[in-house]
TIMI-2910 file (N, C-alpha, C, CB; in pm, 1 decimal, decimal comma, always signed):
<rs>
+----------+----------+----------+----------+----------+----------+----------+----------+----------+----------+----------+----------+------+
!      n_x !      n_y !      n_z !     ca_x !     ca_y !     ca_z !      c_x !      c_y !      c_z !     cb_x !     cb_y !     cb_z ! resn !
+----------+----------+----------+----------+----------+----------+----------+----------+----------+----------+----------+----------+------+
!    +82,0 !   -120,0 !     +0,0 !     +0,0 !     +0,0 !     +0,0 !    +86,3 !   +126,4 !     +0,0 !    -93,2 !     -0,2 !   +120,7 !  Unk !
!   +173,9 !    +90,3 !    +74,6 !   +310,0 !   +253,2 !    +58,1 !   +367,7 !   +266,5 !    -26,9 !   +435,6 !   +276,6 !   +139,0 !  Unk !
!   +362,9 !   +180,7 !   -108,7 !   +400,8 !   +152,2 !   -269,1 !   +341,6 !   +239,2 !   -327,5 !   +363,3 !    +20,7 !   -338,0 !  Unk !
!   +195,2 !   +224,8 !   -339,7 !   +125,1 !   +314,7 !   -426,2 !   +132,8 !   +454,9 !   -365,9 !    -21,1 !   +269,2 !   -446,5 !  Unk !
!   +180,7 !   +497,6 !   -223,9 !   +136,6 !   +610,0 !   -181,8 !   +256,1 !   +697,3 !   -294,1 !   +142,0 !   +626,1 !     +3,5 !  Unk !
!   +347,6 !   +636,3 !   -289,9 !   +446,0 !   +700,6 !   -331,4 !   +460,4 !   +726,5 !   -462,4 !   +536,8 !   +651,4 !   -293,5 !  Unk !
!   +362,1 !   +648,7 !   -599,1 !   +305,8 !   +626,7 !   -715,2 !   +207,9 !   +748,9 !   -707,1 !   +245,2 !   +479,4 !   -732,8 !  Unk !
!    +89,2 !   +749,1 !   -562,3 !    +26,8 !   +831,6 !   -594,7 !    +80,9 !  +1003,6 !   -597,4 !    -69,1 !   +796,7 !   -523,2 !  Unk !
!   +194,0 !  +1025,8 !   -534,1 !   +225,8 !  +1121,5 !   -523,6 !   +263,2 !  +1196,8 !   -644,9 !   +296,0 !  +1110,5 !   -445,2 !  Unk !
!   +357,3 !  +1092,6 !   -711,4 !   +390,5 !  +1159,8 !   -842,7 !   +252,8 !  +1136,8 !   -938,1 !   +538,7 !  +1086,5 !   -915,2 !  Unk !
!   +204,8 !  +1149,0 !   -918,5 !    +58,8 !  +1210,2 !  -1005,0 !     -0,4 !  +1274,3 !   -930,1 !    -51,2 !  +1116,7 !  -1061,2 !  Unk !
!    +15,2 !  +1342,1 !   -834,3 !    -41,7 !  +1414,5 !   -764,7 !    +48,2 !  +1569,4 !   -850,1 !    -23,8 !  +1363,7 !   -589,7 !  Unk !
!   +178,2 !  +1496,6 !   -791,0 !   +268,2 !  +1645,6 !   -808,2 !   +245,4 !  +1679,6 !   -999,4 !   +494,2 !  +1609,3 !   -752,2 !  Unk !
!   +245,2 !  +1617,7 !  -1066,9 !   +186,8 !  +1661,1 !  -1202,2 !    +68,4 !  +1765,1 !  -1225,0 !   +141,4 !  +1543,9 !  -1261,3 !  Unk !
!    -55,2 !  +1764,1 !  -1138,8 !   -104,6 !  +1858,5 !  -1088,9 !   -137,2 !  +1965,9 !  -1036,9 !   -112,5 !  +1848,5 !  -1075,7 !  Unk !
!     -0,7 !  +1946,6 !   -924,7 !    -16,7 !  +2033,1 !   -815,8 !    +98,5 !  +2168,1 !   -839,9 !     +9,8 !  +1938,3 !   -670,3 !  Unk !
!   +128,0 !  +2216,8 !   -921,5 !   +250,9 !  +2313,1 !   -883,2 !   +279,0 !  +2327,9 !   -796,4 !   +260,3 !  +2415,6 !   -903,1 !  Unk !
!   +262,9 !  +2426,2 !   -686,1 !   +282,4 !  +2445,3 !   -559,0 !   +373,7 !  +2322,7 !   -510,4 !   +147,9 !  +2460,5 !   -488,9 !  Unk !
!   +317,8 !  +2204,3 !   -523,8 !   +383,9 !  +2107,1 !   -441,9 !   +505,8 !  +2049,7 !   -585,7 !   +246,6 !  +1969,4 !   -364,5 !  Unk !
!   +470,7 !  +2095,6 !   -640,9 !   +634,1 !  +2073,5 !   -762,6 !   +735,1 !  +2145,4 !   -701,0 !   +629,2 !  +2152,4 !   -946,6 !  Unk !
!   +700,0 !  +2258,1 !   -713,7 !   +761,3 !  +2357,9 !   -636,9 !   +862,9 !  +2328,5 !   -537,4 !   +670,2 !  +2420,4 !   -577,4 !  Unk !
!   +766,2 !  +2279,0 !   -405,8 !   +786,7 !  +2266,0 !   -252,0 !   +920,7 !  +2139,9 !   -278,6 !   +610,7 !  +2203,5 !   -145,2 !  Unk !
!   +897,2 !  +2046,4 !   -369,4 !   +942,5 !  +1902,0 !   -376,4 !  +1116,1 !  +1926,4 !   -471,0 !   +793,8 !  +1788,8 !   -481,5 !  Unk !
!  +1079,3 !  +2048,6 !   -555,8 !  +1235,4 !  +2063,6 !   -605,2 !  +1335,3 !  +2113,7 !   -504,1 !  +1246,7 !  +2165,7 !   -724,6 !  Unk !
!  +1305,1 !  +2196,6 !   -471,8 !  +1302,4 !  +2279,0 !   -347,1 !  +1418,2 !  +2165,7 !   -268,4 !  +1118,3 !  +2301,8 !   -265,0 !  Unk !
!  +1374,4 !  +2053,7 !   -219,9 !  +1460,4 !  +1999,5 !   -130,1 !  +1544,5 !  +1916,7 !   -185,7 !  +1402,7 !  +1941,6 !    -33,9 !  Unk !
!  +1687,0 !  +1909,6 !   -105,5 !  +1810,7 !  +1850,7 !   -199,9 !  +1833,0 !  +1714,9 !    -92,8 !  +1980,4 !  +1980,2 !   -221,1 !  Unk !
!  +1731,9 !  +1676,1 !    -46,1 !  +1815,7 !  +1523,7 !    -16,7 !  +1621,1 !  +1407,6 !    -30,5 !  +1936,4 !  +1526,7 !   +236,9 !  Unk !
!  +1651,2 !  +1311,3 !     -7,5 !  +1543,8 !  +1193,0 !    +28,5 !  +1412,2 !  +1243,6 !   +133,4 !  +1637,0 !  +1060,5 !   +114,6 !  Unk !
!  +1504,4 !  +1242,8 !   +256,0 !  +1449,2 !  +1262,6 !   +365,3 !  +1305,2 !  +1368,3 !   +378,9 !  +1561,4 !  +1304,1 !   +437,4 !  Unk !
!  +1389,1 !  +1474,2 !   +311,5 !  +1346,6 !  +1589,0 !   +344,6 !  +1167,6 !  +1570,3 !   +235,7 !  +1488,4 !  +1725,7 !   +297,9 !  Unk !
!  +1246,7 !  +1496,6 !    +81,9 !  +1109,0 !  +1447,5 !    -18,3 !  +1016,5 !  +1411,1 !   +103,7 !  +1137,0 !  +1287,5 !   -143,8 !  Unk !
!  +1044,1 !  +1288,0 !   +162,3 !   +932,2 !  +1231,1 !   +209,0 !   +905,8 !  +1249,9 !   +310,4 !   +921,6 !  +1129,7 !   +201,6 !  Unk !
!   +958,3 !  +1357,2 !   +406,5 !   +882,7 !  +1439,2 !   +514,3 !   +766,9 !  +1554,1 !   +424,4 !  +1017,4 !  +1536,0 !   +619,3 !  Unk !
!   +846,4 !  +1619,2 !   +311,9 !   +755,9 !  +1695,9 !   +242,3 !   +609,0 !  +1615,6 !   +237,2 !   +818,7 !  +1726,0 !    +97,6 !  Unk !
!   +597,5 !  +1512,9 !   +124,2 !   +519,3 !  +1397,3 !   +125,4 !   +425,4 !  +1347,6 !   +215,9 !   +586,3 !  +1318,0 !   +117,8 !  Unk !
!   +511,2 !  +1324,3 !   +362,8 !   +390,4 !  +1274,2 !   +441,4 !   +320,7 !  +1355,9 !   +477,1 !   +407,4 !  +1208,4 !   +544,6 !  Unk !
!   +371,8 !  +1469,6 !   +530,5 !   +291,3 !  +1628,6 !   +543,4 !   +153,3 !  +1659,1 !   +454,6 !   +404,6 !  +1754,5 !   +485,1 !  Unk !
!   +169,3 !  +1571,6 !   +354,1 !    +57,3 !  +1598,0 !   +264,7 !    -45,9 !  +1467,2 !   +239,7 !   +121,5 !  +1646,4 !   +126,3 !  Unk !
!     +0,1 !  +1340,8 !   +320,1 !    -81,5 !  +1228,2 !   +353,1 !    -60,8 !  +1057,6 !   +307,7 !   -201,7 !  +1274,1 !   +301,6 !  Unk !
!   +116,3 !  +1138,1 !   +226,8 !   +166,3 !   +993,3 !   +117,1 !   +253,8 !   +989,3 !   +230,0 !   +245,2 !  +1002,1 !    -79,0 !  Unk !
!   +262,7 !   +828,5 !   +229,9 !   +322,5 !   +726,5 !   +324,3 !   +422,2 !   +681,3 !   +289,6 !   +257,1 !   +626,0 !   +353,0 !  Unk !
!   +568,1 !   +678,0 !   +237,4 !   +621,2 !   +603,7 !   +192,5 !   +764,5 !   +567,2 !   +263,2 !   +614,0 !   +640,7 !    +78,1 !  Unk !
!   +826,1 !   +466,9 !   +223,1 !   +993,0 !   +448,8 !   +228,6 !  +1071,5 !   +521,1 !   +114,7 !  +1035,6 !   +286,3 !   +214,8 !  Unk !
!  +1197,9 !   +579,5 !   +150,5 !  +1309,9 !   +555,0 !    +65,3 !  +1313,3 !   +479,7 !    -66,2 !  +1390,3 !   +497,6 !   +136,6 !  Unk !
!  +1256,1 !   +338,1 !     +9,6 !  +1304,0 !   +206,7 !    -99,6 !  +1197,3 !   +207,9 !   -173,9 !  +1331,3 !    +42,8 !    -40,2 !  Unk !
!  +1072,9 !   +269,8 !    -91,4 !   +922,2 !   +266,2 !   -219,6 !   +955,9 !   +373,6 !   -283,3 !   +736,9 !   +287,2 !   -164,5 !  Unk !
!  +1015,7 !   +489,8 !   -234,3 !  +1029,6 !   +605,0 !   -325,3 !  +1137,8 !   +592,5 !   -449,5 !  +1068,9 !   +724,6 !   -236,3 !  Unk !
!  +1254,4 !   +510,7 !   -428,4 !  +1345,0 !   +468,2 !   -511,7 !  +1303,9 !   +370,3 !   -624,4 !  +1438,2 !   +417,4 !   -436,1 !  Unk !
!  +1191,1 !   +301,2 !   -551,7 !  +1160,6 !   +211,8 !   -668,7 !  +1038,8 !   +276,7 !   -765,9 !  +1114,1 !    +60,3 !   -607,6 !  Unk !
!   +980,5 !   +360,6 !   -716,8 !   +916,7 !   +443,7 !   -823,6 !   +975,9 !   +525,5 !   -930,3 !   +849,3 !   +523,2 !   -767,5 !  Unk !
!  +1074,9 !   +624,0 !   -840,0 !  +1119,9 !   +673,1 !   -916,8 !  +1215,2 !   +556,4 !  -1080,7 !  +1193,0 !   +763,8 !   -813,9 !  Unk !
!  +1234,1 !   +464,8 !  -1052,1 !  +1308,3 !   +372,9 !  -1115,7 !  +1182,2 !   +325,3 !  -1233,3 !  +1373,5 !   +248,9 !  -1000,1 !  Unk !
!  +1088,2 !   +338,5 !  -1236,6 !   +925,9 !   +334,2 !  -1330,1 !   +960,0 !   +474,2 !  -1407,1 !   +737,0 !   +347,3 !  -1210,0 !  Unk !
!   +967,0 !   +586,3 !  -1394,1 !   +975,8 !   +682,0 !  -1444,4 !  +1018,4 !   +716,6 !  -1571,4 !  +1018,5 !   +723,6 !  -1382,3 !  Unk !
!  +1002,7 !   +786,4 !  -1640,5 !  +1084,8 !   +846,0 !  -1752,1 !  +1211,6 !   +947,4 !  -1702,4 !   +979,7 !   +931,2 !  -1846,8 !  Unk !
!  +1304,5 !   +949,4 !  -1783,3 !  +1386,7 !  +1069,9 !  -1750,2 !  +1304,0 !  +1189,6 !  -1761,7 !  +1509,3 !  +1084,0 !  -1840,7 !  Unk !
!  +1270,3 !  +1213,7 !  -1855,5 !  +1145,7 !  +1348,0 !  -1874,3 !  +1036,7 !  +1332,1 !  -1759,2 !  +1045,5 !  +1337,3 !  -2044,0 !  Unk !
!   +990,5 !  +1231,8 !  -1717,3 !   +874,4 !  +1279,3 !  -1605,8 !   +927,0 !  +1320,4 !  -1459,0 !   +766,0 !  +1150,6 !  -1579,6 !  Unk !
!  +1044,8 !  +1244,6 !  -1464,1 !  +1164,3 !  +1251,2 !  -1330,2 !  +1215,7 !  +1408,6 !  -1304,6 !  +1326,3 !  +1147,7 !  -1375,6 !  Unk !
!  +1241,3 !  +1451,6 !  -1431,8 !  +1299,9 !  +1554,3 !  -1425,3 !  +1170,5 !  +1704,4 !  -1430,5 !  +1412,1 !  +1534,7 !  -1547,5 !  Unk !
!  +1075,1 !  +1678,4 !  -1442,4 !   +922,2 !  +1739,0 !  -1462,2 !   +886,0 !  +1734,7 !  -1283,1 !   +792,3 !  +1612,0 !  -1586,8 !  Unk !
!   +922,3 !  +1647,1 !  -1207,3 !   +866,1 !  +1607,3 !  -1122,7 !   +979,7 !  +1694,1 !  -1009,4 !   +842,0 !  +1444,7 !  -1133,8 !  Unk !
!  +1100,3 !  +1653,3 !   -997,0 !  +1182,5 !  +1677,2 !   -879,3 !  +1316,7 !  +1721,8 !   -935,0 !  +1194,9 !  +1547,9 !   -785,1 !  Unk !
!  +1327,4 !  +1704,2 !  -1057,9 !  +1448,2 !  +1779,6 !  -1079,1 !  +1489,2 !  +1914,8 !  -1153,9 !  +1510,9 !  +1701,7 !  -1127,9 !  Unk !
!  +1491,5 !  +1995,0 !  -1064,3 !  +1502,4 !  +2162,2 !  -1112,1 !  +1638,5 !  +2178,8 !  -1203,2 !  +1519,2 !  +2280,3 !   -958,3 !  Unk !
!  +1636,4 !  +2115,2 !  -1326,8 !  +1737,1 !  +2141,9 !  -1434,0 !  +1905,4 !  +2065,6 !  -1395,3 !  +1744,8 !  +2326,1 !  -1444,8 !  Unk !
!  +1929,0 !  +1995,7 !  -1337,6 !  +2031,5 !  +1930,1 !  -1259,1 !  +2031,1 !  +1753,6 !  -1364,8 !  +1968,8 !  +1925,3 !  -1051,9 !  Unk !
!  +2149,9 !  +1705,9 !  -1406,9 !  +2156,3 !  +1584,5 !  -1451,2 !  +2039,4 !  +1464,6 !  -1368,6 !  +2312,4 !  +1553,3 !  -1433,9 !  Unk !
!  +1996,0 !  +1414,0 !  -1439,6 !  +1883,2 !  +1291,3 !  -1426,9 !  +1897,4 !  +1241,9 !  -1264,1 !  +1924,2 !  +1140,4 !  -1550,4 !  Unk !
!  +1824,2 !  +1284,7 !  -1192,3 !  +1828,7 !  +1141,8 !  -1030,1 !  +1912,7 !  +1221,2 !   -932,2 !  +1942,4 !   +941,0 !  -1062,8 !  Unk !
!  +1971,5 !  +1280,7 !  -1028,2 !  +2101,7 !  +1365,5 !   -902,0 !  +2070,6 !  +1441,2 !   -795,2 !  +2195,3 !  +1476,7 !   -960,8 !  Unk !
!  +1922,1 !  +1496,4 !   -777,5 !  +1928,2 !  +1614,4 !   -713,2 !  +1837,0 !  +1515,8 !   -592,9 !  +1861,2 !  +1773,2 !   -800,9 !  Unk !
!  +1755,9 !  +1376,1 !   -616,0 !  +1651,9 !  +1322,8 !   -502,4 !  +1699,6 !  +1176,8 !   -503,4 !  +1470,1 !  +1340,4 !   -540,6 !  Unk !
!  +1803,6 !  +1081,4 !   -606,2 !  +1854,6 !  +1016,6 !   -572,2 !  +1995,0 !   +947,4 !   -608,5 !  +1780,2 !   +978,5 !   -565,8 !  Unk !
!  +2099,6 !  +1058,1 !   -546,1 !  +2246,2 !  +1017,3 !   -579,2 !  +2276,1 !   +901,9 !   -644,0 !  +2320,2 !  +1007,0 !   -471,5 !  Unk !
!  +2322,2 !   +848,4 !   -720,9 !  +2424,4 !   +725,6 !   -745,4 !  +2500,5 !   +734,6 !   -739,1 !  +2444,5 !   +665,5 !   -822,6 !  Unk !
+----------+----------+----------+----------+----------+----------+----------+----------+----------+----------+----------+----------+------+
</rs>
C-alpha cells in the first residue's frame, strides 16, 4: 500500500505546482518524504526509489528535478 502512496504522489505532483515547487526545493530523500507525508503519502526511501526507477527521464525531471543531470538532485548514485 506505501508503494502506491508514493506512485500516488507523483501524479499528484503533475497537478499540483505548488507542491512541484515545494518538492524541487529539497536537496536530499528525507526531506522528499517528510515533504510527502505532510501531505498524507506514506512512503519508504526504498518505495520512493523504486518508483522513481518506473519513471521516464522526462517525467523525473518534470517532477523533482530543477534542471540538474537525471536522479542527481533526489537520488544520488
Amino acid at each position: 500500500m506505501t508503494q502506491q502512496n508514493a506512485a500516488r504522489l507523483f501524479q499528484a505532483v503533475k497537478q499540483d505546482q505548488a507542491l512541484q515547487e515545494k518538492l524541487k526545493a529539497t536537496a536530499d530523500p528525507k526531506s522528499f518524504i517528510k515533504i510527502a507525508q505532510e501531505r498524507g503519502y506514506d512512503f519508504t526511501a526504498e518505495e520512493l526509489d523504486s518508483e522513481i526507477d518506473k519513471l521516464s527521464d522526462e517525467d523525473l525531471a518534470a517532477i523533482v528535478n530543477p534542471g540538474w543531470g537525471t536522479r542527481r538532485h533526489i537520488n544520488p548514485r
